[in-house]
Structures are given as structure tokens and as C-alpha cells.
One Martini backbone bead per residue (centre of mass of N, CA, C, O) as a GRO file, in nm:
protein
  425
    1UNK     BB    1   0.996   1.785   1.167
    2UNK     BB    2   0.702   1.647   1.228
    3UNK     BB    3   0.485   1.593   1.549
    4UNK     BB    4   0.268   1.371   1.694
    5UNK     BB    5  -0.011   1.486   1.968
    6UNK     BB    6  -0.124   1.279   2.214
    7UNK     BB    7  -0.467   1.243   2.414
    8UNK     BB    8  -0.551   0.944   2.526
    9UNK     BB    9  -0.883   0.797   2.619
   10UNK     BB   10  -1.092   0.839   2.352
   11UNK     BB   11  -1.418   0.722   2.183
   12UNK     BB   12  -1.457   0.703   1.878
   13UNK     BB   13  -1.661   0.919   1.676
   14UNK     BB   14  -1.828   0.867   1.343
   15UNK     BB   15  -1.672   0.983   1.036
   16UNK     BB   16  -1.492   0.829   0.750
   17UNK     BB   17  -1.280   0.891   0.474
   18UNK     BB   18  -1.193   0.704   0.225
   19UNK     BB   19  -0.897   0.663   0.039
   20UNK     BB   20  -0.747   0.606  -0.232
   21UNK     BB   21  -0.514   0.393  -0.341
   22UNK     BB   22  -0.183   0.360  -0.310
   23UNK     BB   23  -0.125   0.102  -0.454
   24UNK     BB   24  -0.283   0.158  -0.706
   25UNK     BB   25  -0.200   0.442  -0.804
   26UNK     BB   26   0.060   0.379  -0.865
   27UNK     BB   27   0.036   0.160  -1.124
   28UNK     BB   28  -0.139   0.324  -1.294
   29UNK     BB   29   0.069   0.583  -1.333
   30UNK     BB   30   0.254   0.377  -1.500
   31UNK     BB   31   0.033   0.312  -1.732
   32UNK     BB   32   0.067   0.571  -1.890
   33UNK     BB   33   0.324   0.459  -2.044
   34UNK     BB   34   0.123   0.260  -2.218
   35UNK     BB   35   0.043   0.565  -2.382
   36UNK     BB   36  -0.042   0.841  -2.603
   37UNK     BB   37  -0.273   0.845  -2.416
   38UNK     BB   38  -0.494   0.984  -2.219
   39UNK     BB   39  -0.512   0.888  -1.818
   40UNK     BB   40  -0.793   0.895  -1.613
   41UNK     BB   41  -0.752   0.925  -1.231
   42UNK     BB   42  -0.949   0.879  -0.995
   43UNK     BB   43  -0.928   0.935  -0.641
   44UNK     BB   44  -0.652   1.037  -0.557
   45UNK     BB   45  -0.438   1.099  -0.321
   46UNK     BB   46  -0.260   1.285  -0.100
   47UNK     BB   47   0.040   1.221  -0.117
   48UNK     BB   48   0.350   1.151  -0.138
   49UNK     BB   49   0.397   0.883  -0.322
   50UNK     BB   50   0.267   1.049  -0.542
   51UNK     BB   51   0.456   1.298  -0.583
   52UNK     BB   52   0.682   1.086  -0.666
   53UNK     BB   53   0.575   0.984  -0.897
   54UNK     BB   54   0.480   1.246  -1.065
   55UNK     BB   55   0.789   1.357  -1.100
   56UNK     BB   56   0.894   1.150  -1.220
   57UNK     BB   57   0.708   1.142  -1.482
   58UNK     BB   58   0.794   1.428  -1.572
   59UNK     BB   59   1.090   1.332  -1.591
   60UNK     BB   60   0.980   1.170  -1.861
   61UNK     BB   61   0.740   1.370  -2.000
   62UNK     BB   62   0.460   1.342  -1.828
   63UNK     BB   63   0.154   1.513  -1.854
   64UNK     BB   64   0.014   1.658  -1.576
   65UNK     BB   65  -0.330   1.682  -1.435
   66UNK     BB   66  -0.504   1.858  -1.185
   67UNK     BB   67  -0.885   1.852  -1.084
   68UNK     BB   68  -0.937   1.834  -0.839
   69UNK     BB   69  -1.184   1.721  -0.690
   70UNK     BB   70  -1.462   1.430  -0.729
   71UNK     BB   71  -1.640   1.410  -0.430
   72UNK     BB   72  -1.421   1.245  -0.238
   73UNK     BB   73  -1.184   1.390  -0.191
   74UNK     BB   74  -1.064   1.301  -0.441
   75UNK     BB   75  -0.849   1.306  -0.722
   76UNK     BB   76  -0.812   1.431  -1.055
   77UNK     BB   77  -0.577   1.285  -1.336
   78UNK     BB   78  -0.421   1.373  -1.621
   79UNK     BB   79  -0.215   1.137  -1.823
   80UNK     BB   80   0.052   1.242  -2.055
   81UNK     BB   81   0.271   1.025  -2.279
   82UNK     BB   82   0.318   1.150  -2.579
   83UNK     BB   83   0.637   1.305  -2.479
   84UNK     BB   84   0.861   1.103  -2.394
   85UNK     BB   85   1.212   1.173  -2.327
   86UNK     BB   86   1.254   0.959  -2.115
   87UNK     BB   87   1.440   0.667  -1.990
   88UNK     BB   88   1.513   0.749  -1.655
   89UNK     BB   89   1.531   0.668  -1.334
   90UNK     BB   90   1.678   0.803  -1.120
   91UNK     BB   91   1.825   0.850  -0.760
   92UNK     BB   92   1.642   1.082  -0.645
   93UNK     BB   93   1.367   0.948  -0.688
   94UNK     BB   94   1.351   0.651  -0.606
   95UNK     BB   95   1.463   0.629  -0.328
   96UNK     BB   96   1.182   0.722  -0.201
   97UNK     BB   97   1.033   0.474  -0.403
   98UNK     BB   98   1.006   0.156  -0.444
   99UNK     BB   99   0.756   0.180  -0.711
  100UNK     BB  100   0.950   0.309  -0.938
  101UNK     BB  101   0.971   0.020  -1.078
  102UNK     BB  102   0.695   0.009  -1.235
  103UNK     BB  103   0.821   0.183  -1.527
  104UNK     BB  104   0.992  -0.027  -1.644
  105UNK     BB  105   0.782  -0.204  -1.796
  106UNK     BB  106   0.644   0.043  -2.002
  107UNK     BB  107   0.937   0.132  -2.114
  108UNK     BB  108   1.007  -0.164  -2.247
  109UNK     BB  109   0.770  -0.200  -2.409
  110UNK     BB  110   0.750   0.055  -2.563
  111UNK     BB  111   1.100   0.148  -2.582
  112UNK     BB  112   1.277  -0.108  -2.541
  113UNK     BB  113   1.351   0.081  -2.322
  114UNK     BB  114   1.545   0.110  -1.959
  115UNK     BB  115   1.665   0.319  -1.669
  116UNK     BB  116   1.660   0.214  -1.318
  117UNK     BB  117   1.676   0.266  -1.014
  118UNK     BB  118   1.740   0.138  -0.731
  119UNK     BB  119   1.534   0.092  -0.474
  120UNK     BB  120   1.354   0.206  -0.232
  121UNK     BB  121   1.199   0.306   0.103
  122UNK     BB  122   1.121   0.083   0.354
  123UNK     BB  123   1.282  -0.051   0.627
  124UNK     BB  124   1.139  -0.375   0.599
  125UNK     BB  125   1.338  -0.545   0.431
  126UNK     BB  126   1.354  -0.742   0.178
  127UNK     BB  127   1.317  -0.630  -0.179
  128UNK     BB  128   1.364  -0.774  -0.461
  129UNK     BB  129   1.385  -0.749  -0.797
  130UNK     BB  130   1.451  -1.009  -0.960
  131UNK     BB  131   1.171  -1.115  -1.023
  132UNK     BB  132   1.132  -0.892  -1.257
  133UNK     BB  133   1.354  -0.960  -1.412
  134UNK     BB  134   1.356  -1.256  -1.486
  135UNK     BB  135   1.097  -1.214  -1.629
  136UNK     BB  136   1.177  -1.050  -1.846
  137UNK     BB  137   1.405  -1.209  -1.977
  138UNK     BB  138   1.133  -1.408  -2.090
  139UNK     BB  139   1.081  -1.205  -2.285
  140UNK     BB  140   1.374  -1.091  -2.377
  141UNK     BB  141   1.539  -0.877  -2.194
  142UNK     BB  142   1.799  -0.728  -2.104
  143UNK     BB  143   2.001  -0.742  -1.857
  144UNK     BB  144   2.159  -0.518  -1.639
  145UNK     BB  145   2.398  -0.402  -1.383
  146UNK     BB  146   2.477  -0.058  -1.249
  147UNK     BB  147   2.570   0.178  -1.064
  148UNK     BB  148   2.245   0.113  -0.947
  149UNK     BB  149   2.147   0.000  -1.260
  150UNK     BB  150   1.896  -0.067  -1.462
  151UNK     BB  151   1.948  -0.206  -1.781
  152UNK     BB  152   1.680  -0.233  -2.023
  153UNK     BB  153   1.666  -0.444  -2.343
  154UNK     BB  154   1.438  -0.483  -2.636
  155UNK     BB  155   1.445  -0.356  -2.933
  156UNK     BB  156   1.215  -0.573  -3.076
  157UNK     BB  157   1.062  -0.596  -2.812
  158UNK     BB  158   0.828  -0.810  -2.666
  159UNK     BB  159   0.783  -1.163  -2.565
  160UNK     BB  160   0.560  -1.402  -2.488
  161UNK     BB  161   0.535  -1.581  -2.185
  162UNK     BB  162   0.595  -1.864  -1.930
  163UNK     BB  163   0.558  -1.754  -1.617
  164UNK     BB  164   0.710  -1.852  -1.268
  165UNK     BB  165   0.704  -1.783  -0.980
  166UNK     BB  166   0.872  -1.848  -0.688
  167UNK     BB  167   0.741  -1.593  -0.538
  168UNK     BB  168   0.501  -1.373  -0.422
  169UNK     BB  169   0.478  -1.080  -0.642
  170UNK     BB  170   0.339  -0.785  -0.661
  171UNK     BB  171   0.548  -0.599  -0.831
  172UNK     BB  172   0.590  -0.866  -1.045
  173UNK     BB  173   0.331  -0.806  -1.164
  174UNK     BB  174   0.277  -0.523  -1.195
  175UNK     BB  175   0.522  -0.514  -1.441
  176UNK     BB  176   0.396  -0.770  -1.647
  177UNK     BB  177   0.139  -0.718  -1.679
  178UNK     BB  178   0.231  -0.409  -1.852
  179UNK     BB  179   0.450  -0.577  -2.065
  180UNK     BB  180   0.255  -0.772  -2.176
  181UNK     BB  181   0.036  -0.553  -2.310
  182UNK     BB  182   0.289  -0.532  -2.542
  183UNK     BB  183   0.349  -0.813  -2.619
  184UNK     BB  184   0.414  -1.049  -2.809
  185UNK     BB  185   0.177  -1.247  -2.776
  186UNK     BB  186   0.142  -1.463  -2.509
  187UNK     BB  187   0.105  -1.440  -2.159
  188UNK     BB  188   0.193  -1.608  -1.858
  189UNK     BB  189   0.102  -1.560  -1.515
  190UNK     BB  190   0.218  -1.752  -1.244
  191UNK     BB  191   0.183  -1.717  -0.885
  192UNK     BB  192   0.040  -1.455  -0.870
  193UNK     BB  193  -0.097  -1.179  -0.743
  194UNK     BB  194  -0.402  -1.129  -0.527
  195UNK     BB  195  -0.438  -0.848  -0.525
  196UNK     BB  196  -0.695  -0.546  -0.529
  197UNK     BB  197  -0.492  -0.413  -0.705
  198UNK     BB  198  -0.436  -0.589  -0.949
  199UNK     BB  199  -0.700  -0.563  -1.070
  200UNK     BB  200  -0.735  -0.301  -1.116
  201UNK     BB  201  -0.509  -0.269  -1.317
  202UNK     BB  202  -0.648  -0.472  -1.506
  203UNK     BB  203  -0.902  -0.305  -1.561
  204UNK     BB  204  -0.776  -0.073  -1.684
  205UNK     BB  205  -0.589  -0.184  -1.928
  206UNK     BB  206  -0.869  -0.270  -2.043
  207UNK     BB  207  -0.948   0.018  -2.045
  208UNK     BB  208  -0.702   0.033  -2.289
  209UNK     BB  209  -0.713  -0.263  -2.480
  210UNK     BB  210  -0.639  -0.523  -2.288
  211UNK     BB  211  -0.615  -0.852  -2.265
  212UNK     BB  212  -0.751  -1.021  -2.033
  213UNK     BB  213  -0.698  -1.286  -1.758
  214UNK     BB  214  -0.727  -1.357  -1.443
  215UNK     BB  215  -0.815  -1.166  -1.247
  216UNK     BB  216  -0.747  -1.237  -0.894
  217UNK     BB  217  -0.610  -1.506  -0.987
  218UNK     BB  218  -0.275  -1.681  -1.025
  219UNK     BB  219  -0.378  -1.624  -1.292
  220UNK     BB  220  -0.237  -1.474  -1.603
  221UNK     BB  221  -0.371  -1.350  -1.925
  222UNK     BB  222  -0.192  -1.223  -2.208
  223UNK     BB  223  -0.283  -1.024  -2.491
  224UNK     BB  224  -0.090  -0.866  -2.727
  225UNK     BB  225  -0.029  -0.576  -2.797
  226UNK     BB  226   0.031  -0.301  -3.026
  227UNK     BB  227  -0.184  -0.049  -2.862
  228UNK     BB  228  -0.285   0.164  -2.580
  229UNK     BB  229  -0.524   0.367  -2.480
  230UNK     BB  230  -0.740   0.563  -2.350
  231UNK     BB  231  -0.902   0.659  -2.012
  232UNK     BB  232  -1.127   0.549  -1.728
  233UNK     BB  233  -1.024   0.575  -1.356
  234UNK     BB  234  -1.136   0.441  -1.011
  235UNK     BB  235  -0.975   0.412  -0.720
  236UNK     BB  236  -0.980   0.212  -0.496
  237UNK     BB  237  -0.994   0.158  -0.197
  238UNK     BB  238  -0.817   0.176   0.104
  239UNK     BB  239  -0.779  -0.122   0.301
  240UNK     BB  240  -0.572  -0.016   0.511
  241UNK     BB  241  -0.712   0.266   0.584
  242UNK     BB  242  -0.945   0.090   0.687
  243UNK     BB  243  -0.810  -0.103   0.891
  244UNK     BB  244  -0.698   0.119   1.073
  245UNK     BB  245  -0.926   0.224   1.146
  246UNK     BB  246  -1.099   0.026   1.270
  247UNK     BB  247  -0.909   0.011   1.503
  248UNK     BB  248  -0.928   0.293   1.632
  249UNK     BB  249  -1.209   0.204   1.727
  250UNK     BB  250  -1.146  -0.045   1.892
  251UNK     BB  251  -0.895   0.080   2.090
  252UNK     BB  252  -1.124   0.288   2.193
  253UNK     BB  253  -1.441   0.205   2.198
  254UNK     BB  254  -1.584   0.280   1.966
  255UNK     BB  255  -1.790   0.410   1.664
  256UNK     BB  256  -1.741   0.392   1.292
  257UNK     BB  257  -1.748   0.510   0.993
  258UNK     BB  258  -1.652   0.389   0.665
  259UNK     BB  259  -1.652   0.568   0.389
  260UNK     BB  260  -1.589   0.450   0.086
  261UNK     BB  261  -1.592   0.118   0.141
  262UNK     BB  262  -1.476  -0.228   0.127
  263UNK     BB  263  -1.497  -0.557   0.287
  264UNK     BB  264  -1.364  -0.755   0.049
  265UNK     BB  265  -1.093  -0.592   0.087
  266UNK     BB  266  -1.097  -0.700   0.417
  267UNK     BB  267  -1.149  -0.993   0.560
  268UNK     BB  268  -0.952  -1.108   0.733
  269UNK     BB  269  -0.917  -0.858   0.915
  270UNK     BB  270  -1.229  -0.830   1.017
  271UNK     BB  271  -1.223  -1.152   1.140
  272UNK     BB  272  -1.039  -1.105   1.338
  273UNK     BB  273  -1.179  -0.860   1.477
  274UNK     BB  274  -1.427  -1.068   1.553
  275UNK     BB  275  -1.269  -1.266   1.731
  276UNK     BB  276  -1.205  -0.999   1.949
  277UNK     BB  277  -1.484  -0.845   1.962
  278UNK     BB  278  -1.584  -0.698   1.740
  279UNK     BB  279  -1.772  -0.499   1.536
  280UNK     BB  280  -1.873  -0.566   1.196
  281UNK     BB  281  -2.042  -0.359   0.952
  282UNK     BB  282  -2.261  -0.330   0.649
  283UNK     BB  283  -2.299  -0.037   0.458
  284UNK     BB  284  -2.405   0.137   0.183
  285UNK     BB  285  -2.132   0.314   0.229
  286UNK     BB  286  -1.970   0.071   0.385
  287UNK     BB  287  -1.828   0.061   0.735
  288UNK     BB  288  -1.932  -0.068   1.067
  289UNK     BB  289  -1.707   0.026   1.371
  290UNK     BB  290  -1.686  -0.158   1.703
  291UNK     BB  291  -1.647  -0.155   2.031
  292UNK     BB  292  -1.746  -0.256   2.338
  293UNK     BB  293  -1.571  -0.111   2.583
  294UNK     BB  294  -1.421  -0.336   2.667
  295UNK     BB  295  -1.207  -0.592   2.663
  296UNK     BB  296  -1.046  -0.786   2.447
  297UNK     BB  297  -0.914  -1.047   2.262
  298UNK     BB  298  -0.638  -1.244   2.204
  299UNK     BB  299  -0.510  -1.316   1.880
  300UNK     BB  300  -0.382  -1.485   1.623
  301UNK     BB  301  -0.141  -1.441   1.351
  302UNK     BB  302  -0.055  -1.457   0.976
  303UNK     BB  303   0.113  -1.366   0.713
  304UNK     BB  304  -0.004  -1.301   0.380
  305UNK     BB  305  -0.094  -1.322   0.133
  306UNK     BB  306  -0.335  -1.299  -0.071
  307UNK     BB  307  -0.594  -1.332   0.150
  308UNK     BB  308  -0.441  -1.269   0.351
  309UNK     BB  309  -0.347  -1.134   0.578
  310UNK     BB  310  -0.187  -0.829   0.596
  311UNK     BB  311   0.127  -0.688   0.661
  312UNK     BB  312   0.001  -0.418   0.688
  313UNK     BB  313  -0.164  -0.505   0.957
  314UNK     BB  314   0.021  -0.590   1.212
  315UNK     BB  315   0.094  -0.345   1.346
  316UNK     BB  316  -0.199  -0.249   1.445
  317UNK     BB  317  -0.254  -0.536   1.572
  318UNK     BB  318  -0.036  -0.517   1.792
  319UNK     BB  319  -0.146  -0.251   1.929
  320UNK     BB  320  -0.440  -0.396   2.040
  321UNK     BB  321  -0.345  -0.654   2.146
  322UNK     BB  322  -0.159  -0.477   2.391
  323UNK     BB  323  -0.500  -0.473   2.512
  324UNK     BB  324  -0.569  -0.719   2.530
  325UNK     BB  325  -0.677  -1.002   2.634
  326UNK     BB  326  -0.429  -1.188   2.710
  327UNK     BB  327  -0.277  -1.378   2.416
  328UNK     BB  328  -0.065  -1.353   2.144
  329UNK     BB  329   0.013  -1.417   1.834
  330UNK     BB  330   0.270  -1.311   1.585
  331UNK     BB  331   0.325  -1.381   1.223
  332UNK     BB  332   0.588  -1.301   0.981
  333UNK     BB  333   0.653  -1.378   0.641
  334UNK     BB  334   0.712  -1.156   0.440
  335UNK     BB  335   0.888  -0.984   0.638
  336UNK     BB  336   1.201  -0.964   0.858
  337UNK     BB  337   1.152  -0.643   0.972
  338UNK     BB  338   0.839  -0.590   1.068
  339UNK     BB  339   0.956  -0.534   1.442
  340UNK     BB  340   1.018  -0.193   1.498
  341UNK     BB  341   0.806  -0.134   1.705
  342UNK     BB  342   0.816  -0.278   1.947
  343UNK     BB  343   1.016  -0.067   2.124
  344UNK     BB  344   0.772   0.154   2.150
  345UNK     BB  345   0.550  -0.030   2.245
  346UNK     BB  346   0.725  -0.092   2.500
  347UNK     BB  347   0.742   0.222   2.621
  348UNK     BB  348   0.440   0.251   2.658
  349UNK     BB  349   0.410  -0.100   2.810
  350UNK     BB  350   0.408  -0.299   2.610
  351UNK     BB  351   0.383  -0.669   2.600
  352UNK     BB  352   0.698  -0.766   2.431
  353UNK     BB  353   0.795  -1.105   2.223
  354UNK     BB  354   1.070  -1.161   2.012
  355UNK     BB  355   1.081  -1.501   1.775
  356UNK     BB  356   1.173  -1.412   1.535
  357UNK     BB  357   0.890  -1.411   1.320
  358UNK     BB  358   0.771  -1.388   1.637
  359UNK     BB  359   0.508  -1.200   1.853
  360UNK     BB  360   0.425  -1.197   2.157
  361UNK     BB  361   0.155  -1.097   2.333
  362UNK     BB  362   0.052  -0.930   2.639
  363UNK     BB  363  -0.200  -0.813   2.769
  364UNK     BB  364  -0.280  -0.478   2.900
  365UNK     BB  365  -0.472  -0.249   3.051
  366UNK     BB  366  -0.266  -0.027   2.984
  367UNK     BB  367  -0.121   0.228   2.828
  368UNK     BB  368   0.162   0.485   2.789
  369UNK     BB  369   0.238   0.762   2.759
  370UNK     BB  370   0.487   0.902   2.492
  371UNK     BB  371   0.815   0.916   2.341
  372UNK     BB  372   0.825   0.836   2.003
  373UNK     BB  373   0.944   0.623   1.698
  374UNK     BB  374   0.918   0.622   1.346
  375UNK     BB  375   1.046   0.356   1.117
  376UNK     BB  376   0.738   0.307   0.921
  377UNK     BB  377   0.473   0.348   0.829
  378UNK     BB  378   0.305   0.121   0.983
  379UNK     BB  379   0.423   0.222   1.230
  380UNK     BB  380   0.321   0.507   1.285
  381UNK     BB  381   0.003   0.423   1.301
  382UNK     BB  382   0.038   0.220   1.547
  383UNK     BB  383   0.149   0.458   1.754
  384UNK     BB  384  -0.142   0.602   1.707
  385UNK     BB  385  -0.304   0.372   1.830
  386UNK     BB  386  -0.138   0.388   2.098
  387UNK     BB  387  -0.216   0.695   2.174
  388UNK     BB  388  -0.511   0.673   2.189
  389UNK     BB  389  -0.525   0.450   2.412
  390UNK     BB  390  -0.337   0.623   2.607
  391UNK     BB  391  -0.232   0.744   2.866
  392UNK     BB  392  -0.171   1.046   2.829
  393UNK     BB  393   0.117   1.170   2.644
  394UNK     BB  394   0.182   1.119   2.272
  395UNK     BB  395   0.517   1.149   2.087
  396UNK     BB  396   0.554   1.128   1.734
  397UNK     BB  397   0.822   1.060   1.543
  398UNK     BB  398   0.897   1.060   1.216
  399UNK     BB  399   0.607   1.107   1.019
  400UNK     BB  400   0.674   1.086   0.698
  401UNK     BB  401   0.596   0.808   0.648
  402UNK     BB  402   0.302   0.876   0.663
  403UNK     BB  403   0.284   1.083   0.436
  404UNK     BB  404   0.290   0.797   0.232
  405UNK     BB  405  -0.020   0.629   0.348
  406UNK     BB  406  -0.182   0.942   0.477
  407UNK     BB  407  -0.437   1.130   0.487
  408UNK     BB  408  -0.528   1.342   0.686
  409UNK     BB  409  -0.492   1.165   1.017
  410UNK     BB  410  -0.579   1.372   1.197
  411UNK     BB  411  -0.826   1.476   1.098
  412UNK     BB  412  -0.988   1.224   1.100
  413UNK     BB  413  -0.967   1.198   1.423
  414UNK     BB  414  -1.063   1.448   1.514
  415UNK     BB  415  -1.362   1.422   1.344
  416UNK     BB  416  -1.400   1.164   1.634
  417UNK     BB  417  -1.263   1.317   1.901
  418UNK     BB  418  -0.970   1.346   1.927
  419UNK     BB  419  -0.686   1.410   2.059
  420UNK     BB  420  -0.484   1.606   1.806
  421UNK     BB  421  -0.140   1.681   1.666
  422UNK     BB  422   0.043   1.876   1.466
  423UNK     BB  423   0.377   1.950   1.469
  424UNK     BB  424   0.679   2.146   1.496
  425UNK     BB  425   1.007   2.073   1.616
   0.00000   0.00000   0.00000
């Protein structure tokens, strides 16, 4: 098992490739499921999370071709779905990838039925699937639970209707959404999830076919197509991986050009560090980000759906936050359990208390290198940002989560004057 070390306390500076979003590339990737047409999808990201669902794809029968770069780094991948030959998705497949569960609605829709295992992922709290399940039932469909598998049936078909969500569900929107996208009449999903991720998807769909209305708004009206065509799309780039870079300037004192990314996709998020005293400035082809030099402000913050904070930027601003002048309030509303980076970011000398689910920061200082665990995706990159500003050696164990959902990230800190290296335990 890999483990990265870092000899933090230099100032970054240079320019980052922001890679394809991870988030929007996995519903893409399923969205492949609803046509017998080639979908080829450009920018896609080298993840592990890719190729987990990847592999997924290839054991229901689709094939996949990789056509190495696009030209901003990130690969062409064309997936044809036209000889699907299973519709089982296993639990050693599953278990990698929470997203794995977005085959689900393609499936059903297409082929009337699918078999799914309940969903895996990282530990950071309570992420169920009902809200999935209970939308395909107002569509029509039968849904069982049996020894880990959700067994879901529609035989005539799916039938539009009026959802809502009772409480905002990113995964559960993109789910119905491309379930609707092949179901009879028009169905509307209020109370919709709007990150730029779903947007993305509903574009692609669109041009694959589907008739939709109200992508990026609460409401989304979507007209039942009776077959989906092959299509070309551009995978947005990574708003979190864009978020992440910016902190590594922030906490750094340093200067960096975030290229081939965009302000609109993390807005609240670039506010919040403009509060802290951060440069945050829009360029021709992306966004730089530059520290003061001095020691920043600290800022409260609490995380929300979109257009709120994004609960995937907490951990790294709570890094942030921990050498900050001042205190903050940090509140996670999204999950219940993703303060777990907390006692290693304190094990650094950061002073943080937690108190249900918010998090005091008292800003210190300077952090001390140290040998930290990483407990999940976005602990990972957090610790690796309080590593960059930590005085002497951290070494950050457990890194196979980073590799779920940051792409060559010791590389790219390095070619901004990092001193990082990844390791072999």
C-alpha cells in the first residue's frame, strides 16, 4: 500500500491541469447503458473510480475503448452498450464504488429489469439508496431487497410521473433522470439536485436524444423517448479537484494558475476563500489562485446542497482554517461522520473540537509534519494540504482513497515546487 511524504513549508507556485470530473464522468459512463449507439465520452479522468466502473460496464457486456489523450491530458473513452449481455451487477464490483448504483436506472429502463448490490464506498455516514428505490417505484417498478441485492423489475416498461425527492439527492436525481429519459410520457423530478454535474449529464443525454427541460434548476421535466442514439461529449472539469488546488495555494502563501477549469462550477467555495483573504482571480482558460504571504482570516462555513458550500471541499478548508488567524466554525450538514480527518489533522497540532456536527478551528501557527491516516477520499487530499504548510516531514498512509478521485496529484504539486513523493510501504 502506497504511502505519500511530504516536506512541507514551501510556496507554491506554477500552473495545474484540472482534470474531467469525477462526478460527472461515473453518470456518463452509465448514461452508455441507455443506447445500442456508440457514446464517446472525451476529458474522462485516469481514476481508480473510473476504472471501477469501467470494469462494471465491460461485465454487463459493454465495450470500451480508450484513445489515450484529448489533448488537455484527460482521455477519449467510446463506450458501446449494443451487445449488453448481463444485467447483474455484482457485490466484488459494487462493494469499490458507491456510483456503481447508477446502472440501476439505465438498466431498467432499457431492459426492464437489473440486479444490483447495495452500494459500497467511503465511510464518511449514512448514504441510502431508498430515495432511488422509492422514485422507480412511481415510475412502475417493482423493487425487492434480497441477500444484499436490490432486484428491480419493470417488464412493460417505465411510466412517467410526478416525483419529489424529500430531501436532496445528487445520485438520486441522476438515476431518475436517465430512467426517465426512455420511460413513457413525461415525468417531472421536483426538488432536484443542481450541482454542474447533473447538468453535464442532462446535456449529454440531450444530445443523445432525450428531451429534457430545467437542467442546473430544482425542477426537471423530462419527455420519454422510445430509443437513445449515440452522441460525443466533453466531461466538465473537476470543480472539487479545482477547490483542492486552490486551498494547496491558499495554505501555501504560494501562487498557482488552475487551468482549463471554471469560477461558475465552485463559486461559493472561491467566496468563502476571498473572505479568508485569498486572491482569487478568472483567467482565459481557468482561475488563479494566489495566497497573501501573511496568515489568512478565519471564516465560518456550513456545508450545503448546491449552489452551497460543497460538502467535498470541508475537509480541505477545515485544513486551511487550522493555520488561519482567528477561529472558525466549520458545520457539515450533508453527512453525518465526515469529521474523521479531525484527530489526525490534530495529531499535526491543529486545535479542533467537535461538537455534534460542527467543528471549532482555532487557527495556529504553523502544523508539525507527522505520520497521519487517511480515512477517506477527501480526508486524504486534506492532509496532504496540511502537509504542504506543515513545518518537517508528514507522511499520509491509507492514500488508495486519493486515488479514487485525484489523478497524478503528487505530480501535479510537485511541478509547482512541492517536495511530495509517493512510496511503497
Amino acid at each position: 500500500m502506497d504511502r505519500i511524504h511530504i516536506r512541507g513549508g514551501i510556496p507554491l507556485r506554477g500552473e495545474i491541469e484540472i482534470s474531467g470530473a469525477k462526478n460527472a464522468a461515473l453518470p456518463l459512463m452509465a448514461a452508455s447503458l441507455l443506447s445500442d449507439e456508440p457514446l464517446i465520452l472525451k476529458n474522462l479522468p485516469r481514476l481508480a473510480d473510473i476504472a471501477s466502473m469501467a470494469d462494471l460496464l465491460t461485465g454487463l457486456g459493454v465495450e470500451i475503448k480508450l484513445n489515450g489523450d484529448n489533448g488537455n491530458g484527460g482521455r477519449t473513452a467510446e463506450l458501446s452498450a449494443k451487445h449488453v449481455t448481463e444485467t447483474t451487477a455484482p457485490y466484488d464490483v459494487v462493494r469499490k464504488m458507491r456510483a456503481s448504483v447508477l446502472v440501476l436506472g439505465p438498466l431498467l429502463a432499457r431492459f426492464g429489469k437489473a440486479r444490483v448490490s447495495l452500494p459500497g464506498g467511503c465511510a464518511i455516514g449514512t448514504r441510502p439508496v431508498d430515495l432511488h428505490l422509492q422514485a422507480f417505484e412511481q415510475l412502475g417498478a417493482e423493487i425487492e431487497l434480497a441477500e444484499g441485492y436490490i432486484e428491480a423489475r419493470a417488464p412493460g416498461g417505465l411510466t412517467g410521473a410526478h416525483v419529489i425527492f424529500p430531501m436532496v439527492t445528487v445520485g438520486g436525481t441522476e438515476n431518475l433522470l436517465m430512467a426517465a429519459s426512455l420511460a413513457k410520457g413525461e415525468t417531472v423530478i421536483g426538488n432536484a439536485a443542481r450541482e454542474p454535474e447533473i447538468a453535464d449529464l442532462a446535456r449529454c443525454l440531450i444530445a443523445m436524444g432525450a428531451e429534457i427541460e430545467g437542467a442546473g434548476t430544482d425542477t426537471l421535466r423530462v419527455q420519454g423517448c422510445d430509443a437513445l442514439y449515440g452522441a460525443q461529449h466533453q466531461v466538465l472539469p473537476d470543480r472539487i479537484e479545482t477547490g483542492s488546488y486552490a486551498v494547496a495555494a491558499a495554505i501555501t502563501g504560494g501562487d498557482i494558475v488552475l487551468r482549463n477549469t471554471r469560477l461558475d462550477l465552485l463559486e461559493t467555495a472561491t467566496e468563502t476563500l476571498v473572505r479568508a483573504g485569498v486572491t482569487v482571480e478568472e483567467t482565459s482558460d481557468g482561475i488563479r489562485v494566489a495566497g497573501t504571504g501573511g496568515r489568512l482570516k478565519g471564516v465560518d462555513l456550513m456545508t450545503e446542497p448546491f449552489p452551497g458550500f460543497p460538502t467535498d471541499m470541508q475537509a480541505q478548508f477545515m485544513a486551511l482554517m487550522a493555520v488561519a488567524d482567528g477561529a472558525s466554525m466549520i458545520t457539515e450538514t450533508i453527512f453525518e461522520n465526515r469529521f474523521m480527518h479531525v484527530p489526525e489533522l490534530c495529531r499535526m497540532g491543529a486545535d479542533i473540537n467537535v461538537h455534534g456536527s460542527s467543528a471549532i478551528v482555532r487557527g495556529v501557527e504553523r502544523l508539525s509534519g507527522a505520520p497521519v491516516m487517511a480515512t477517506d477520499l477527501r480526508a486524504s487530499i486534506s492532509l496532504i494540504l496540511a502537509g504542504l504548510a506543515a513545518e518537517g516531514e508528514t507522511i499520509v498512509n491509507r492514500v488508495y482513497h486519493l486515488d479514487r478521485g485525484y489523478e497524478r496529484v503528487e505530480d501535479k504539486l510537485a511541478a509547482c515546487g512541492a517536495d511530495i513523493s509517493r512510496q511503497a510501504e
